[in-house]
C-alpha positions in Angstrom: 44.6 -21.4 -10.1 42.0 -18.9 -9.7 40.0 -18.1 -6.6 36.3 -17.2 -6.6 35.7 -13.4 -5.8 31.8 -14.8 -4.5 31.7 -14.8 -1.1 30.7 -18.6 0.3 26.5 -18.4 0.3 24.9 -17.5 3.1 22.7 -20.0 3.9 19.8 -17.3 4.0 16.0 -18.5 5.3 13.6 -16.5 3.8 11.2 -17.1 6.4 10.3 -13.7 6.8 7.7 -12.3 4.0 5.1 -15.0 4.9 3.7 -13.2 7.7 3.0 -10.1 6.4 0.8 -7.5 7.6 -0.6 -6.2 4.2 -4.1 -4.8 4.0 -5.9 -4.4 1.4 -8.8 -6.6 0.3 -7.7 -9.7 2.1 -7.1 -7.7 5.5 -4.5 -8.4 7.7 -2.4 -12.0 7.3 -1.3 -13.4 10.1 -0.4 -17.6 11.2 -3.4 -19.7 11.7 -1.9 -21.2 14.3 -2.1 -21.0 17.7 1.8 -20.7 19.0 -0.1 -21.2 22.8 -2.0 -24.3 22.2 -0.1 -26.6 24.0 -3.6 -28.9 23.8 -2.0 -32.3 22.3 -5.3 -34.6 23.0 -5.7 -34.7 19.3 -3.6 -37.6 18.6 -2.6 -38.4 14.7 -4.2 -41.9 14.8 -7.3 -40.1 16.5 -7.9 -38.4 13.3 -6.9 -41.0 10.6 -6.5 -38.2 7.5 -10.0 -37.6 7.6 -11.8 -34.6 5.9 -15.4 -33.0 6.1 -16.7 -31.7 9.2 -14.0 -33.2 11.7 -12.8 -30.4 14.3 -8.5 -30.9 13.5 -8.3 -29.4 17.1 -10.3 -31.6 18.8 -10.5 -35.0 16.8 -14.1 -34.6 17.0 -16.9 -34.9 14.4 -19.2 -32.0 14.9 -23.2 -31.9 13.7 -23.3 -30.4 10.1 -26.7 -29.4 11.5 -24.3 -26.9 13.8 -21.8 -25.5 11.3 -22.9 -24.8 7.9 -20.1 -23.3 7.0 -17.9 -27.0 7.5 -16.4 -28.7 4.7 -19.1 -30.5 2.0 -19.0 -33.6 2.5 -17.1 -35.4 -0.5 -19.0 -38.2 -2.5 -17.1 -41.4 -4.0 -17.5 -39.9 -7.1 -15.9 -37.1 -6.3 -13.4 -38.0 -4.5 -11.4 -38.7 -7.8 -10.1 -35.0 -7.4 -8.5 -36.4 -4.1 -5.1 -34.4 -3.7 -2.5 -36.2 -2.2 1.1 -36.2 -1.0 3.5 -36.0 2.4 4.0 -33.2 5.1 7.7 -33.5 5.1 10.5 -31.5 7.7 11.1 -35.2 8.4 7.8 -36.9 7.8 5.4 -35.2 10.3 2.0 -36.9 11.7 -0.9 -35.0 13.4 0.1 -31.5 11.0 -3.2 -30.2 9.4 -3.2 -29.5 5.9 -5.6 -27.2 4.1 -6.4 -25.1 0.6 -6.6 -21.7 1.3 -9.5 -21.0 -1.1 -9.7 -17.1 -0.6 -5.8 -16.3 0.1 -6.3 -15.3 3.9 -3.4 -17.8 5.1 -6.1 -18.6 7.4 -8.3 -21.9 7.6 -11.6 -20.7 7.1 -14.5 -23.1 7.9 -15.2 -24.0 4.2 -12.0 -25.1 3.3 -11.3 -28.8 2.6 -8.8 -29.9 5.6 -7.3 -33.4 6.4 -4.7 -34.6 9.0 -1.4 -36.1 8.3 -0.8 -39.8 9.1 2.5 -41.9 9.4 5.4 -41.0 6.9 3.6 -37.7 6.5 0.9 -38.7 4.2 -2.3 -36.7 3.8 -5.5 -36.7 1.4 -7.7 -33.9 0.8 -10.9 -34.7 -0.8 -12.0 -32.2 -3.1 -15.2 -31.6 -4.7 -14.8 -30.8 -8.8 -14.6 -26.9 -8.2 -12.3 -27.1 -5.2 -10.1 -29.4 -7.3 -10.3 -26.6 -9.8 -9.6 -23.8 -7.0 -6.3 -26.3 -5.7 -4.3 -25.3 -9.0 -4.7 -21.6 -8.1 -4.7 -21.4 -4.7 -2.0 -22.3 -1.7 -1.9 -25.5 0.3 -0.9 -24.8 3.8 0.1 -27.1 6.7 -0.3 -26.6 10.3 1.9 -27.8 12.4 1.2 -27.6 16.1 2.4 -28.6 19.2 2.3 -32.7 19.5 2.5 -33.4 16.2 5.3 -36.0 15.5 8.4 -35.5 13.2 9.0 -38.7 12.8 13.2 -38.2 12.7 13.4 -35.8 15.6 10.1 -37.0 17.3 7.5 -34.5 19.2 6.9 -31.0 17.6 7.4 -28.3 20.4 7.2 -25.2 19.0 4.3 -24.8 16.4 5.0 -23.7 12.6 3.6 -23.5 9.3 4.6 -24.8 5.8 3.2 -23.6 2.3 2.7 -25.1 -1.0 2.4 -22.7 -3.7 0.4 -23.2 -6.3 0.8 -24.9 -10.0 -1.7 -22.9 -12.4 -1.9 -26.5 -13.5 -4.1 -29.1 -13.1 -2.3 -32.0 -11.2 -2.7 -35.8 -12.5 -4.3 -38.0 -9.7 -1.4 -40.2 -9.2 1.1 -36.9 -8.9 2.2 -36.1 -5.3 1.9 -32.9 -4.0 4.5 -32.3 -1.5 4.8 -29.4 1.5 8.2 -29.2 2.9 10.5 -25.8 4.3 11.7 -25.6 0.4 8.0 -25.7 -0.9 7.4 -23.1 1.8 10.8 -20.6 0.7 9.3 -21.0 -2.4 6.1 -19.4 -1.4 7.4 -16.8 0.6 9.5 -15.4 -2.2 5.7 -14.9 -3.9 3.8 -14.0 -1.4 5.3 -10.5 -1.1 4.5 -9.5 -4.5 2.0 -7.6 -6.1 1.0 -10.1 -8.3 0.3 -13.1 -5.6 -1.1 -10.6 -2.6 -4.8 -11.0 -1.7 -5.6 -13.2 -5.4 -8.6 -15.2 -4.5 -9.2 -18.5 -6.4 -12.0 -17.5 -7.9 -10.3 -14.1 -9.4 -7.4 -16.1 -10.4 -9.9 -18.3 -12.7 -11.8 -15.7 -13.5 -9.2 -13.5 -15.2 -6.8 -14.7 -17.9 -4.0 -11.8 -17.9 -3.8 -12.0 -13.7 -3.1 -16.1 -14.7 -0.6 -15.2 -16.8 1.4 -12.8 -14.3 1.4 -15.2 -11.8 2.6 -18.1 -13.9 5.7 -15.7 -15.0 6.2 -14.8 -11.1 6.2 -18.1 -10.0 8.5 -19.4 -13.0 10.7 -16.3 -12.0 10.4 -17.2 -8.1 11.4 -20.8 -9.0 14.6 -19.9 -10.6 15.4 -17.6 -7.9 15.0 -20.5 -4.9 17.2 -22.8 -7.0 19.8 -20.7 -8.2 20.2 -19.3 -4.5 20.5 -22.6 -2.8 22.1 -24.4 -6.2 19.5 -27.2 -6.3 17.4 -28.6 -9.3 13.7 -27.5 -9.3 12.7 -31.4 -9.2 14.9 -31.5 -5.4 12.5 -28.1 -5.0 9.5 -30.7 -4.6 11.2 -33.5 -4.0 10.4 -36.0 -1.2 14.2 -35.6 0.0 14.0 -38.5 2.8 12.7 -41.3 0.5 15.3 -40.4 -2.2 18.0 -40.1 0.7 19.0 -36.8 0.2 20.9 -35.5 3.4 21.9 -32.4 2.5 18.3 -31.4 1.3 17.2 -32.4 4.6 20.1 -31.2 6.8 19.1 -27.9 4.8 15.3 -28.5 5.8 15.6 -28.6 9.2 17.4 -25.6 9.6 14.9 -23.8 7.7 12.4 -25.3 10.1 14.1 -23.6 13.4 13.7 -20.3 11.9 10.4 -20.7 10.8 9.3 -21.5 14.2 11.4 -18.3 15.8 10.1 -16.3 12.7 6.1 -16.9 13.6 6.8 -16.3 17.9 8.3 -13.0 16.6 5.7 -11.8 13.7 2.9 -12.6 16.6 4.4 -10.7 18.9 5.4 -7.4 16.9 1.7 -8.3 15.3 0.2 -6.6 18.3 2.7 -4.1 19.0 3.0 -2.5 15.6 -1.1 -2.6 14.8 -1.0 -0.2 11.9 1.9 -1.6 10.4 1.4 -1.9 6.4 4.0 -4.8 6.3 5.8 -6.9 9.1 8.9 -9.4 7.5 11.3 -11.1 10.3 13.5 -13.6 8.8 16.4 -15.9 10.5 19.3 -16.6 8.8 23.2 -18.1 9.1 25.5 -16.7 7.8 29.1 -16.5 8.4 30.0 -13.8 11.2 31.6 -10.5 9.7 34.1 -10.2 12.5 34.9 -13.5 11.1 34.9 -13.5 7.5 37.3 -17.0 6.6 35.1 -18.6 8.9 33.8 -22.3 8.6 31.2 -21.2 10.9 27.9 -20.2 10.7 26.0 -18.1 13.1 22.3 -17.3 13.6 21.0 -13.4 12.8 17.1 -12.3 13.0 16.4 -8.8 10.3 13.2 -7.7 10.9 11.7 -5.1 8.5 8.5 -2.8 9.2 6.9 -0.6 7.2 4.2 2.0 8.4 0.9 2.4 5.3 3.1 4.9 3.5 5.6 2.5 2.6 7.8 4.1 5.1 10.4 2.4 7.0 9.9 1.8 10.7 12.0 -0.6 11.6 15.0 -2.3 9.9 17.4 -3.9 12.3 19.5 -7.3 12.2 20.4 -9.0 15.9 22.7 -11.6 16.1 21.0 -14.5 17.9 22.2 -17.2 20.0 21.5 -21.2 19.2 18.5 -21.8 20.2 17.2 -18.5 18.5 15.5 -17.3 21.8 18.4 -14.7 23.2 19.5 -11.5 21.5 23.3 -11.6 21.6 23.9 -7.9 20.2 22.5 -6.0 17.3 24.3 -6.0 14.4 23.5 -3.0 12.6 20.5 -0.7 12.4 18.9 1.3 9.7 17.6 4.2 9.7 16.3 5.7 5.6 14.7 8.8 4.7 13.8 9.6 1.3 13.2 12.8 -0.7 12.6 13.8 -4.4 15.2 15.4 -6.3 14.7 17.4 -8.8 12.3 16.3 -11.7 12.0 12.5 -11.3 15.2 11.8 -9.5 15.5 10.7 -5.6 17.6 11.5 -2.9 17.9 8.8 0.3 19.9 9.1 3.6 20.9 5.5 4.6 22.3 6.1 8.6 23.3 2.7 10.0 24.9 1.3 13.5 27.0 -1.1 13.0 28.5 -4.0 15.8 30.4 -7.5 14.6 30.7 -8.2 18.1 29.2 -8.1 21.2 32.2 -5.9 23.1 32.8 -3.7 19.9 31.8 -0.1 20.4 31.3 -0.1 16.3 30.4 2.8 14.3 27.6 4.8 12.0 27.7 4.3 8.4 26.6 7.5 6.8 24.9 7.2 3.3 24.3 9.9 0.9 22.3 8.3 -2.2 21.8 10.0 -5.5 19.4 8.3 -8.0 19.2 10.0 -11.5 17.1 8.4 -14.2 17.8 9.2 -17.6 15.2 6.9 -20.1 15.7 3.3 -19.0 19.4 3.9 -17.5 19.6 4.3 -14.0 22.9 6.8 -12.9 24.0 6.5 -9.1 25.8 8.4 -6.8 27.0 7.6 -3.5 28.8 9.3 -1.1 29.7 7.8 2.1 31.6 7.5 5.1 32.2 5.8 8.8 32.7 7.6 12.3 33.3 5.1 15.3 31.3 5.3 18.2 32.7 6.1 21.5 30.2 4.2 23.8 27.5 1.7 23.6 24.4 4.0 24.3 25.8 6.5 21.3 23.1 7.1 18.9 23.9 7.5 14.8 22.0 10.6 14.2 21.6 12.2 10.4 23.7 15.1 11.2 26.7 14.5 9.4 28.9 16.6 6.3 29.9 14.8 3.6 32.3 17.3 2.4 35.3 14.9 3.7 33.8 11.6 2.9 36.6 9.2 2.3 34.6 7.1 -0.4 32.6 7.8 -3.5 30.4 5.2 -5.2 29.3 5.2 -8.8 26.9 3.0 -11.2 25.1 2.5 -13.6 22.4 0.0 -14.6 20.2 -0.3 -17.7 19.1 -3.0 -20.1 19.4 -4.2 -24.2 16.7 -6.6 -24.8 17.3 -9.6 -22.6 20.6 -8.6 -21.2 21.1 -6.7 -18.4 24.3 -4.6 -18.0 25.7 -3.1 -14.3 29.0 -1.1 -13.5 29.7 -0.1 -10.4 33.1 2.4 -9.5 34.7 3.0 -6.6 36.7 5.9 -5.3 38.7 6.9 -2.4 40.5 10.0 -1.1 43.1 10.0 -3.7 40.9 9.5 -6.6 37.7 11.6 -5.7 39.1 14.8 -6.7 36.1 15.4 -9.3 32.4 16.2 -9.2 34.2 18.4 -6.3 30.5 20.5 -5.7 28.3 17.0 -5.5 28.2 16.6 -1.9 26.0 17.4 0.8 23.0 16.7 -2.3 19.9 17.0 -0.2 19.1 21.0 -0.6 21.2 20.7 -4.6 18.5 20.3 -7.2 18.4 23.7 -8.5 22.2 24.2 -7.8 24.0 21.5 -9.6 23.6 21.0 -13.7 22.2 16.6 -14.2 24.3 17.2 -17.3 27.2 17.6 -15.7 26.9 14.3 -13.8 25.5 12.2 -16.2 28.4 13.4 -18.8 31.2 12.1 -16.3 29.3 8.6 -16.2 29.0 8.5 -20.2 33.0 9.1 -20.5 33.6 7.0 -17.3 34.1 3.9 -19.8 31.4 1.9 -17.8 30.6 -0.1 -21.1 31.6 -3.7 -19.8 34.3 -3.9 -23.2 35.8 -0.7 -22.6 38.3 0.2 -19.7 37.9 2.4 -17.0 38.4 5.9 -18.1 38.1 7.9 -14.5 40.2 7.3 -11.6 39.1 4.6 -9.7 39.9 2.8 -6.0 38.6 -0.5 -7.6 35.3 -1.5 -9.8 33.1 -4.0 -10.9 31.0 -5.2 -14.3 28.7 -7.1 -14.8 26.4 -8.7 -17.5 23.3 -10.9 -17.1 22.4 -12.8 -20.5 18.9 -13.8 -20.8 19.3 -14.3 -24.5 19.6 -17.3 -24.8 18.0 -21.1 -23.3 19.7 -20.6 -19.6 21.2 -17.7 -18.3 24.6 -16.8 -18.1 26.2 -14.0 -15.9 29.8 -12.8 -16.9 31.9 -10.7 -13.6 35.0 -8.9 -14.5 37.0 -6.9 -11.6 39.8 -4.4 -11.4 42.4 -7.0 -10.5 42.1 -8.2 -13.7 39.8 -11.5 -12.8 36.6 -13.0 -14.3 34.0 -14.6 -12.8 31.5 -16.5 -14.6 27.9 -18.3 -14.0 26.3 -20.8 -16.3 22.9 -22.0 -15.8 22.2 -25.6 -16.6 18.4 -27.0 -17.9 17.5 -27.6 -14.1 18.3 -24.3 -13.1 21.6 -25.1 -11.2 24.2 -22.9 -11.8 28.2 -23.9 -12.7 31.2 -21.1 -12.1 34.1 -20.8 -13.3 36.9 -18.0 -13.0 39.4 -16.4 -15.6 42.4 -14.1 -15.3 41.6 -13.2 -19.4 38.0 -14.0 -20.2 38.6 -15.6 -22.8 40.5 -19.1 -20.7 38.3 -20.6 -18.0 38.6 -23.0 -15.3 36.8 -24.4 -12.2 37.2 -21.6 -9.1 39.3 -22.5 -6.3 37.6 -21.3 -3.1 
């Protein structure tokens, strides 16, 4: 019988890079929704999925005369590009559902619009080019306060869901559905390079930019499936009508941190006004204090970054049930970064620690060597723990590393479509070399790279040779892209095996060995 060396999967909602404060030629991002509009006049059945130059706050129809910036009217004719589909948390009614034609996450006056109706359903009627533009660009939803989820009834705290898009042309009959997976999905691209601030018409207009966002959102698919284990056709699937519960049980809790994730971004929005990048994201996940436990427990990260990529603000909170109450904070982190030497880097992690509300906890001190040599990547880490002896006790970055308890070692690099990683542990007892590479930060023009990388080269980090170097414990690991699905191989230095095969769909099976060579299901 073997037993899994994965810890059980935190059920993480990425509900965080969505709102993100980037700049740049799109400006700042934020929610077009208005979190204060508790305005719920505008009834679905008032608004009967209609398009054009209908107010979706109001349920009026306002004088084209008056806005000539409103939605074209769409002809019979063209109404064949009609996209269609469902808003689905459970099926919502009244949510307002719009192509973002310039990437702004913000519904701009020009931009075809309609209103969901019973079991979710909406219709946006697209002229010929904005059918084109709907390929290329997102399809958001709106959904306010009043609207109805038709399982848990009234909507009282406003969100927003995401559909990325296809960079292919949809057939008329397809359904395009927006639920919390569609909206992961999207947040997992958004924060890339590739995706930020590309317009429709730039996407159209240049081939190599179409390509590098096909690969990102292949890439990004994989990722959301593999991480929550489903198939890419439950990704944008409707999960109610095929009677999916744990899709949906899943959706809803992605739903109540997507709602405490907006109230948050808005409100460190205005506080943090020159703020490059803004990502708060809730999450479950089981409590560290706690680590066997059945239980899951509700945490909020936030990350901020000032327009120099810095760090401002990295902190996780534990949070109570209804995500409104701050229980404790978990840890926070502190990073400052220098270079090292020609083309190396030197960090300083300095983190506060709790895993309870009445623990005092500690500061993690981080010392991080990065050396690159070619395409391998050689790490050292030297680090160690000192409790804190009240609650108001800062973790400051005066510490010596001289007598820290623990080293850490990698190495990281890649052979065509496999990807290899080793990573070494070692204590007090096994530590006893590399005796002058400590206390790194003033050390470039003291200590000789060869020396270093030398000890990792005879280290016996190849993943089919053994461990050469004394060691508290380590791990290898390969990542074969080589072939049709991708397989990842663990082996650990108590002699188990760990293995992940990806299936067609993108689901992933494991199985664990004691010789690599006989394998079985884990056993938890």
């Amino acid at each position: 019988m073997f037993k899994t060396q994965l810890k059980t999967l935190t059920l993480a909602i990425l509900c965080g890079s969505l709102f993100t404060g980037c700049g740049g030629k799109g400006g700042t991002k934020s929610p077009s929704i208005d979190l204060n509009n508790k305005n719920t006049n505008t009834t679905p059945a008032q608004n009967n999925g209609q398009t054009g130059s209908q107010n979706p706050d109001t349920g009026n129809s306002s004088d084209s005369k008056d806005n000539a910036d409103s939605t074209p009217p769409v002809n019979t004719d063209q109404n064949r590009y009609a996209r269609r589909g469902r808003v689905i948390d459970g099926y919502v009614k009244g949510a307002t559902v719009w192509l973002d034609l310039n990437s702004n996450a913000q519904k701009d006056d020009n931009e075809p619009f309609a209103i969901s109706t019973d079991k979710g359903s909406y219709e946006l009627e697209l002229t010929k080019d904005q059918a084109l533009c709907a390929a290329y660009a997102p399809t958001y939803v709106d959904v306010p306060v009043g609207a109805i989820d038709e399982d848990l009834g009234e909507v009282t705290k406003a969100y927003q869901m995401v559909l990325p898009p296809s960079f292919t042309l949809p057939d008329d009959e397809e359904l395009q559905h927006i639920t919390p997976l569609t909206t992961v999905l999207w947040q997992s691209l958004y924060k890339t390079d590739e995706f930020k601030d590309a317009t429709c018409a730039q996407v159209i207009a240049d081939n190599k930019l179409r390509s590098q966002l096909q690969i990102v959102l292949s890439e990004s698919i994989k990722q959301v499936v593999a991480h929550f284990n489903i198939s890419e056709e439950q990704l944008f699937s409707d999960y109610i009508e095929s009677g999916d519960e744990s899709l949906k049980k899943l959706a809803e809790s992605i739903v109540k941190g997507l709602q405490a994730s907006v109230e948050k971004y808005l409100a460190l929005a205005k506080e943090y006004l020159d703020a490059r990048e803004i990502r708060v994201l809730h999450y479950k996940d089981t409590p560290p204090a706690q680590p066997q436990s059945e239980e899951l427990v509700w945490y909020r990260s936030i990350h901020i970054s000032d327009k120099n990529h810095q760090t401002i603000v990295d902190e996780t909170v534990r949070m109570d049930e209804n995500l409104e109450e701050v229980l404790f904070v978990h840890y926070d982190r502190k990073i400052t970064a220098q270079p090292w030497g020609d083309g190396h880097q030197y960090s300083r992690h300095v983190d506060m620690v709790k895993n309870t509300s009445e623990d005092l906890g500690y500061c993690h001190h981080s010392e991080i060597l990065d050396i690159h040599i070619g395409d391998i990547t050689y790490r050292l880490d030297n680090y160690k723990s000192v409790d804190r002896t009240s609650h108001d006790e800062m973790c400051d970055g005066k510490v010596d590393f001289s007598d820290a308890p623990y080293r850490g070692l990698s190495v990281s690099y890649d052979k065509g479509n496999v990807h290899y990683y080793t990573s070494i542990t070692q204590d007090k007892e096994s530590k006893n070399d590399l005796a002058d590479w400590v206390n790194l930060a003033d050390k470039p023009n003291l200590l000789d790279i060869l020396v270093l990388t030398y000890y990792f080269v005879q280290s016996g980090h190849e993943f089919d040779k053994d461990i050469t170097i004394p060691f508290y414990s380590w791990e290898k690991r390969i990542t074969d892209d080589s072939g049709d699905n991708r397989v990842t191989t663990y082996k650990y230095s108590d002699g188990t095996w760990k293995r992940d095969t990806y299936r067609d769909d993108g689901t992933y099976v494991t199985h664990c060995s004691n010789d690599g060579e006989t394998w079985e299901t884990c056993v938890d």
